[in-house]
C-alpha positions as CSV (number, residue, x, y, z in Angstrom):
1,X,0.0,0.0,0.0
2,X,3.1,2.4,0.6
3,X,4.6,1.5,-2.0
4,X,1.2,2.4,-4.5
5,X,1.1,5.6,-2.5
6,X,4.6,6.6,-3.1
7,X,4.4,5.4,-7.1
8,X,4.3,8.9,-8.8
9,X,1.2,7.7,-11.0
10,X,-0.9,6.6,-8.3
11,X,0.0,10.0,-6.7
12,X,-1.0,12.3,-9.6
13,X,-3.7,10.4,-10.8
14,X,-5.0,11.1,-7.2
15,X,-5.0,14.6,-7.4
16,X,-5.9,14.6,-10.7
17,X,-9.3,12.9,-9.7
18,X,-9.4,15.4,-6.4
19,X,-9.1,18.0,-8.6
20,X,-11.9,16.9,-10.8
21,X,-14.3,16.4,-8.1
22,X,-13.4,19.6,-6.8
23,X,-14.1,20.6,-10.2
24,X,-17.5,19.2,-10.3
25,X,-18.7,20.5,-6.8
26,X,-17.6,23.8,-7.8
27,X,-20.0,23.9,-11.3
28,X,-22.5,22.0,-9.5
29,X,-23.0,24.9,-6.9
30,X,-22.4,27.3,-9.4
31,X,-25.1,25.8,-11.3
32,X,-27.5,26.3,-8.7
33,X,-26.9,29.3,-8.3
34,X,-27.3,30.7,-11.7
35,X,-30.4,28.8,-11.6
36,X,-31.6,30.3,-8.0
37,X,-30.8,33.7,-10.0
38,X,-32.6,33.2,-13.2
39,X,-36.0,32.0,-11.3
40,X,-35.9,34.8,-9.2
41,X,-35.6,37.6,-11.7
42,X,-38.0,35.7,-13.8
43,X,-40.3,35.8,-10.6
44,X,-39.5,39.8,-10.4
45,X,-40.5,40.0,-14.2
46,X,-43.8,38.5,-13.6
47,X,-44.7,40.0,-10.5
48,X,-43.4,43.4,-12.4
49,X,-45.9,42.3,-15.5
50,X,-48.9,41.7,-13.5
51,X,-48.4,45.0,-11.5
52,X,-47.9,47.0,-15.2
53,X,-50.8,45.0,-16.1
54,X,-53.2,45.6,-13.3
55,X,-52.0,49.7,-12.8
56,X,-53.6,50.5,-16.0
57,X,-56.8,48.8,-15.2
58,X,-57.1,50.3,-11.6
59,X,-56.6,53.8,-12.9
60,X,-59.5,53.1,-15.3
61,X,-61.5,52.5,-12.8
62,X,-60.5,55.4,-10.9
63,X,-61.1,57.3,-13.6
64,X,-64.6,55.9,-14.5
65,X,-65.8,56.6,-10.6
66,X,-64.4,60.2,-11.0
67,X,-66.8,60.8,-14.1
68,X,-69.4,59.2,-12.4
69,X,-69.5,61.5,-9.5
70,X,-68.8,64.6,-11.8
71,X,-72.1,63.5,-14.2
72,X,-73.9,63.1,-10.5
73,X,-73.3,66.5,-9.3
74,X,-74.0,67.9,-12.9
75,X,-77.4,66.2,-12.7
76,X,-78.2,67.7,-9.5
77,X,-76.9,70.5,-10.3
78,X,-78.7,70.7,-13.5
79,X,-82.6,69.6,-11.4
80,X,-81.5,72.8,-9.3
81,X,-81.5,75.1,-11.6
82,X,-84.8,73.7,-13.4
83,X,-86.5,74.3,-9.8
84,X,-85.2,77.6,-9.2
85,X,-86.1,79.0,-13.1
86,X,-89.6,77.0,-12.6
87,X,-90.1,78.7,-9.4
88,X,-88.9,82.2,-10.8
89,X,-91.3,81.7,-14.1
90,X,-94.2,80.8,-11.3
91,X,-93.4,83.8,-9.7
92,X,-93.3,85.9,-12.8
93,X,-96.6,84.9,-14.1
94,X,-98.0,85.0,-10.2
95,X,-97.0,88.6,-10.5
96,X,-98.5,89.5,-13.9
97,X,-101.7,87.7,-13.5
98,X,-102.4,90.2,-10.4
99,X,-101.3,93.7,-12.1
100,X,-103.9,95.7,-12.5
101,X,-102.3,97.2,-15.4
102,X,-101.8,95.4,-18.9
103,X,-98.7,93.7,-19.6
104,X,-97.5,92.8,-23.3
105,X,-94.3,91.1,-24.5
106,X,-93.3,91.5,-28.1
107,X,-90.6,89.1,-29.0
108,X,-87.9,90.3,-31.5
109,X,-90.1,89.0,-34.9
110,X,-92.8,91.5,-34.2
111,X,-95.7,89.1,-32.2
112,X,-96.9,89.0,-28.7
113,X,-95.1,86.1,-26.6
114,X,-97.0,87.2,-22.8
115,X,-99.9,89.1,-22.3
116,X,-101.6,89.1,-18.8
117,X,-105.2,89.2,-18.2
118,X,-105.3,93.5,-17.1
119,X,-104.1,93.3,-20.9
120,X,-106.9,91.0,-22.2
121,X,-109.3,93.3,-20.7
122,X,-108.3,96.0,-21.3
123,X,-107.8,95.4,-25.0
124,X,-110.6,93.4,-25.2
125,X,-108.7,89.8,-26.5
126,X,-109.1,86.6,-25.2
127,X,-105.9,85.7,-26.7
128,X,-103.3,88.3,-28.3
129,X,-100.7,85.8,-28.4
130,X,-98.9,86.1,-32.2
131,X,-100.6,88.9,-33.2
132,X,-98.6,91.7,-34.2
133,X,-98.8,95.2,-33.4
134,X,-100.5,96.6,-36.2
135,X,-103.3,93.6,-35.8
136,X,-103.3,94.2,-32.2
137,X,-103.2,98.4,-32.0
138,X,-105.1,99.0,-35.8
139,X,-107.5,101.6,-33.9
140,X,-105.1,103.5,-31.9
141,X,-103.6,106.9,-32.7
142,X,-101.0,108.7,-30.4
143,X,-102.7,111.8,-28.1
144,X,-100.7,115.1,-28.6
145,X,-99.8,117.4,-25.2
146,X,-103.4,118.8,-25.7
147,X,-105.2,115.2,-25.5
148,X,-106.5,115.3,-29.3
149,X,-105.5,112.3,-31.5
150,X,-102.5,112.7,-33.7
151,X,-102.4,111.0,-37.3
152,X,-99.5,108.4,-35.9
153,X,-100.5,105.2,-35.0
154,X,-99.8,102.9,-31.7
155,X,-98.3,99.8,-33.7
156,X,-95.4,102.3,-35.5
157,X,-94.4,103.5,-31.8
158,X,-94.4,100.1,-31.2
159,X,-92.2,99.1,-34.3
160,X,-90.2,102.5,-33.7
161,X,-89.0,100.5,-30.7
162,X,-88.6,97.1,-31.6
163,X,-86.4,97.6,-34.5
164,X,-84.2,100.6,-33.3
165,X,-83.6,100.1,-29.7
166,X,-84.6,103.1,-29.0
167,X,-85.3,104.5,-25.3
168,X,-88.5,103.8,-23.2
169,X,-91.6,106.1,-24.1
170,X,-94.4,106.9,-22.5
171,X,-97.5,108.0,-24.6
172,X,-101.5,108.2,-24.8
173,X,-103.7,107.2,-27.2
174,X,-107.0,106.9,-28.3
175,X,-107.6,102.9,-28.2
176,X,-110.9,101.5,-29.7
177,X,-111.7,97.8,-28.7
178,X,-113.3,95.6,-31.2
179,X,-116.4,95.8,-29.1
180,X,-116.1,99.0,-30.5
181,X,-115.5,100.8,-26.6
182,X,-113.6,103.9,-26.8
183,X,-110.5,104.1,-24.1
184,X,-108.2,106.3,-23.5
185,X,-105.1,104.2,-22.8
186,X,-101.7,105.3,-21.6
187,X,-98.8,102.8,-22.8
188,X,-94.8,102.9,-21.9
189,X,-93.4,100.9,-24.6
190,X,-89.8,99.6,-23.5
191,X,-86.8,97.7,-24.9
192,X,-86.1,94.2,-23.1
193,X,-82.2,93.7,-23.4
194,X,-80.5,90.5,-22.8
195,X,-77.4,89.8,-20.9
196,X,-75.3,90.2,-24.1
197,X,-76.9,93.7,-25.3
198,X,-78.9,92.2,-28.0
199,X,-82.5,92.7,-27.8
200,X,-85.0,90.3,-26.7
201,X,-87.9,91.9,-27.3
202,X,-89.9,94.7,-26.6
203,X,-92.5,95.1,-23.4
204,X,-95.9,97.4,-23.1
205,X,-97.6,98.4,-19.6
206,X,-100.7,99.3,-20.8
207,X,-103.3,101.2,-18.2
208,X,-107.0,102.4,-18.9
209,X,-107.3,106.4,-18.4
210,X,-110.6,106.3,-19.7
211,X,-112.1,106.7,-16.2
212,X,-109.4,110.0,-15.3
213,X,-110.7,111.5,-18.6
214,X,-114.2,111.2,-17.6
215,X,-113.4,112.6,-14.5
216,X,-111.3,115.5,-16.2
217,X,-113.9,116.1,-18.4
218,X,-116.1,116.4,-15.7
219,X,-114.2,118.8,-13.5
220,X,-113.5,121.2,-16.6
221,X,-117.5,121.2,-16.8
222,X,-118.0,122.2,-13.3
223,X,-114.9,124.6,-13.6
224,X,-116.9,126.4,-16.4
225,X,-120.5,126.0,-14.7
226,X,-119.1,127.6,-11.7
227,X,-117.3,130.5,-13.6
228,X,-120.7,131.2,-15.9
229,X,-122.3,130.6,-11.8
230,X,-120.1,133.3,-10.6
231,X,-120.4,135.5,-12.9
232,X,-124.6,135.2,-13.1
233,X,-124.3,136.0,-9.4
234,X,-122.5,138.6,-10.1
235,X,-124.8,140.2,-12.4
236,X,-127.3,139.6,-10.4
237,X,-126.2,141.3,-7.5
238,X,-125.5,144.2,-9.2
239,X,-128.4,144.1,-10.6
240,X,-130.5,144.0,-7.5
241,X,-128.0,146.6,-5.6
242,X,-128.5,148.8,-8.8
243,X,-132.8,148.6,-8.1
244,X,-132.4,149.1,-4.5
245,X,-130.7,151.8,-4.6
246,X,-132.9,153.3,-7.5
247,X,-136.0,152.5,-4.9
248,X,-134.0,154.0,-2.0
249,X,-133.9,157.7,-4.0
250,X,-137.4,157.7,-5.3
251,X,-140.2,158.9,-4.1
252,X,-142.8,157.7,-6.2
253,X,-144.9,154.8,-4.7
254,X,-145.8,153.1,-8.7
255,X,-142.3,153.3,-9.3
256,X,-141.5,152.2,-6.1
257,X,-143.5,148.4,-6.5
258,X,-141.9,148.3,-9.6
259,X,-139.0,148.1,-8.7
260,X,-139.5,145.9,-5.7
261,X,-140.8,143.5,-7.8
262,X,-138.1,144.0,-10.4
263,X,-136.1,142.9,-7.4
264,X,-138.0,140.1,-6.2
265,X,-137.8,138.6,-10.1
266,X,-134.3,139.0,-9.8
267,X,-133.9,137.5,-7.1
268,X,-136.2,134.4,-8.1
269,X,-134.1,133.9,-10.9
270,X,-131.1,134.2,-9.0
271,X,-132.7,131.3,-6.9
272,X,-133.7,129.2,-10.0
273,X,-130.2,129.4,-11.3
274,X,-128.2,128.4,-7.8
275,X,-130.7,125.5,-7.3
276,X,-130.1,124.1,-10.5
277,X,-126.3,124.4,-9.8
278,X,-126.8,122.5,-6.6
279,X,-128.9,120.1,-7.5
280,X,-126.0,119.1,-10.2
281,X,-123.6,119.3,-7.8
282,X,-125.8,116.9,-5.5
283,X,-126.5,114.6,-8.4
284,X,-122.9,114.2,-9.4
285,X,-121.1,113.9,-5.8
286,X,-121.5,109.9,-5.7
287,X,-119.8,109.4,-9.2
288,X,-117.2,111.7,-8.4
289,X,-116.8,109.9,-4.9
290,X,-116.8,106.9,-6.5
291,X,-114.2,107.5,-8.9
292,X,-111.9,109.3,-6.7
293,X,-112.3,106.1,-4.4
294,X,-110.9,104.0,-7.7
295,X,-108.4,106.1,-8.4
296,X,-107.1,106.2,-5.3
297,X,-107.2,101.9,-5.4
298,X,-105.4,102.0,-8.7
299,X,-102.6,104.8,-7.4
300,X,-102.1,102.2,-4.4
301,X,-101.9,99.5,-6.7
C-alpha cells in the first residue's frame, strides 16, 4: 500500500481525480446558483408584469368613478337650476296675472309672446298671443300734449321700438276695442335687453285712463259752470244793488213796487239758477266719490 502511495502515477492520478471532483462540486453549486438567480428575476419580471398589467386597469376604474361623481353632481346640479327657473317663471306669471295694469311682451319677430289678463281686458282679446302690433293696435292713434289724437298710430311706436332700440316712451292714445269701446289708454313701450346687449324683445304696460278723462272732463264742466255761476251771481247782485238803490232815492210809490218787484224777479231767478247748480252738484257727488275712491285703489296698486 506504501509502495502504490509513493508510485508517482498513483499520486498524480490522485489529485488529478481530487481536482476533478473539486471541479464538479464547484460547477454544481455554481449551477444552482445561476439557476436560483434566473428563477428569481423571472419571478421579479412576472410580479413586475402583473403589476404593469393591473395599474392600468385600476386607474380606469378610478377614472370611471371620477366621471361618475362629476355627471352626479352635474345632474343635480342641473334639477337645481330647473326648480329655481320654474319657481322664478311661477313667480313671474304670479305677479302679472295680479297687475292691474296690462302687460304685453313682443318678442324680436314683431308678435306677442305674454300678455296678462289686465291686458286681455283691457284690449278686449281673449288671446293676443302672435298677433302683431298693427293687428293688435289698428285703432289706436298717439294723443298730442293737448289730449286730441294725432295722425300716428300705436303699432309704428311700437315698431319705432322694436327695430331701433330706442329708449323707453311713455304716450296716450285713443284705443278703440273691437267691441267698439272707446278708451283712453296710456302705454310705456320699452326695450327688453339681454345679458349680451342684444334685444330680446320689446314690453308694453298698458293702463285704462278712460275713467281719469271722464273725471277730467267732468271737472273742466264744473270749472266752467261755476265760472258762468259766478259770474250770473255777479250780475245779479249788481243788478238788485242797482234797483235798491234806485227805490232808495225815489219817491214815487208806482215806481216804487216796480222796482220791488223788479227785485223780487231778480232774485227768483237768481234762486232758480243756484238750485239748479246744486242740484247738479248733488246729483254728481257719488260718481265723483266713487271715482276718486278708484283712483285712489289703482294709485295704491
Amino acid at each position: 500500500m506504501v509502495k502504490l502511495l509513493a508510485n508517482p502515477l498513483i499520486l498524480r492520478a490522485g489529485v488529478v481525480l481530487f481536482a476533478a471532483a473539486s471541479a464538479l462540486v464547484i460547477a454544481i453549486w455554481l449551477i444552482r446558483a445561476l439557476r436560483r438567480s434566473i428563477t428569481s428575476e423571472a419571478n421579479l419580471d412576472s410580479a413586475a408584469t402583473t403589476k404593469l398589467e393591473a395599474l392600468p386597469f385600476h386607474l380606469y376604474n378610478s377614472v370611471i368613478q371620477q366621471l361618475k361623481q362629476q355627471k352626479h353632481e352635474l345632474q343635480v346640479q342641473n334639477q337645481a337650476e330647473q326648480r329655481r327657473a320654474r319657481t322664478s317663471e311661477n313667480f313671474g306669471q304670479a305677479v302679472l296675472s295680479h297687475l292691474s295694469s296690462g302687460v304685453l311682451v313682443f318678442g324680436p319677430n314683431g308678435l306677442v309672446r305674454q300678455a296678462n289678463p289686465a291686458a286681455k281686458q283691457i284690449l278686449g282679446f281673449n288671446s293676443p298671443a302672435g298677433m302683431n302690433a298693427e293687428e293688435l293696435f289698428r285703432s289706436a292713434l298717439v294723443c298730442a300734449s293737448g289730449g286730441a289724437a294725432e295722425s300716428t298710430p300705436l303699432a309704428d311706436e311700437v315698431i319705432t321700438v322694436l327695430r331701433e332700440d330706442s329708449k323707453s316712451r311713455q304716450i296716450e292714445a285713443d284705443y278703440i276695442t273691437p267691441a267698439g269701446q272707446k278708451l283712453r289708454i296710456a302705454v310705456t313701450i320699452s326695450p327688453v335687453p339681454a345679458v349680451d346687449g342684444s334685444l330680446l324683445g320689446v314690453a308694453c304696460l298698458i293702463s285704462d285712463r278712460s275713467e281719469f278723462e271722464r273725471i277730467r272732463h267732468e271737472e273742466e264742466l264744473r270749472s266752467e259752470v261755476s265760472a258762468e255761476m259766478a259770474l250770473e251771481l255777479r250780475t245779479s247782485l249788481a243788478t238788485i244793488s242797482g234797483y235798491a238803490q234806485q227805490l232808495a232815492k225815489n219817491r214815487d210809490p208806482e215806481l216804487a213796487r216796480q222796482l220791488a218787484a223788479d227785485i223780487a224777479g231778480e232774485a227768483a231767478r237768481l234762486d232758480r239758477h243756484i238750485g239748479g247748480f246744486l242740484a247738479a252738484k248733488r246729483k254728481a257727488g257719488p260718481i265723483v266719490s266713487g271715482s276718486a275712491k278708484s283712483a285712489s285703489v289703482v294709485g295704491r296698486s
